[in-house]
Structure formats: structure tokens, C-alpha cells
C-alpha positions as semicolon CSV with decimal commas, in nm:
position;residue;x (nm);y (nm);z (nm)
1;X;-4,951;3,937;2,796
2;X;-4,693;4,190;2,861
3;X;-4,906;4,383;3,163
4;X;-4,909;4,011;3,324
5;X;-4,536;3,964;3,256
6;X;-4,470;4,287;3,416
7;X;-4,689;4,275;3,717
8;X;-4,494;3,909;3,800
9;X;-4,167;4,107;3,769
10;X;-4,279;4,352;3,984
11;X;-4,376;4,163;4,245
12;X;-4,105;3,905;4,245
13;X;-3,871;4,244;4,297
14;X;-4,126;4,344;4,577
15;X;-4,078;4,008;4,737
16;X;-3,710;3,917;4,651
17;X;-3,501;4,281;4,624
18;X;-3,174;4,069;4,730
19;X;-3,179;3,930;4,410
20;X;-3,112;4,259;4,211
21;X;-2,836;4,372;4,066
22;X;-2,634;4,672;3,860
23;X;-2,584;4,664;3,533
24;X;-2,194;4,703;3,442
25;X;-2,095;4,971;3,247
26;X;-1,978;4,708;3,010
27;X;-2,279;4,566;2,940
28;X;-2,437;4,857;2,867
29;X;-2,185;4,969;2,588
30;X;-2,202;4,645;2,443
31;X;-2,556;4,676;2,458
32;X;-2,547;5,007;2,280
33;X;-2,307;4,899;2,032
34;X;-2,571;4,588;1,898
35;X;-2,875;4,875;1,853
36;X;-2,661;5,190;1,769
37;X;-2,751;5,116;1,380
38;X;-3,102;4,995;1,448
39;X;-3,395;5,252;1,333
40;X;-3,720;5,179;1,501
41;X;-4,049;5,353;1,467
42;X;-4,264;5,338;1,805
43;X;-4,541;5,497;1,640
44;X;-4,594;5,234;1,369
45;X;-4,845;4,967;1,399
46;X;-4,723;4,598;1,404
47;X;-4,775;4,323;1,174
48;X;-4,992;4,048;1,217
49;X;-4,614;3,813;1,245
50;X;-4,491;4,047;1,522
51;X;-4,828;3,996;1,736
């Protein structure tokens, strides 16, 4: 599911680049401030909930 969602987001920026744009510097430290406390293992498999 997320290889399909991908490939659409790819080519919708392939077709429509116009409608890009930067992130703010803003954003991204509020961004950073909501996860800085968050510990997440990549490595660990996921529960049957979170599939």
C-alpha cells in the first residue's frame, strides 16, 4: 500500500512540480519539538494493530 501511495506522489510531482513548496524553518522546529521525546525502534517488527 505504501509503494502505491508513493509511486502516485511521485508522479503527481513529475506531472505538477508548480505545486511544490519549502518547508519553513518554523515548521520544521515545531515539527522537531512534537518527536524530540519520542523513542522509536525501526528494527522492531509491528503488531498485528499497527498493520
Amino acid at each position: 500500500m505504501a509503494k502505491r501511495f508513493l509511486n502516485f506522489i511521485a508522479r503527481d510531482i513529475e506531472k505538477n512540480p508548480q505545486h511544490l513548496q519549502a518547508i519553513s524553518s518554523d515548521l520544521v522546529s515545531r515539527v522537531q519539538s512534537l518527536v524530540a521525546e519520542v523513542d522509536l525502534d525501526l528494527d522492531a517488527p509491528l503488531s498485528d494493530e499497527d498493520e
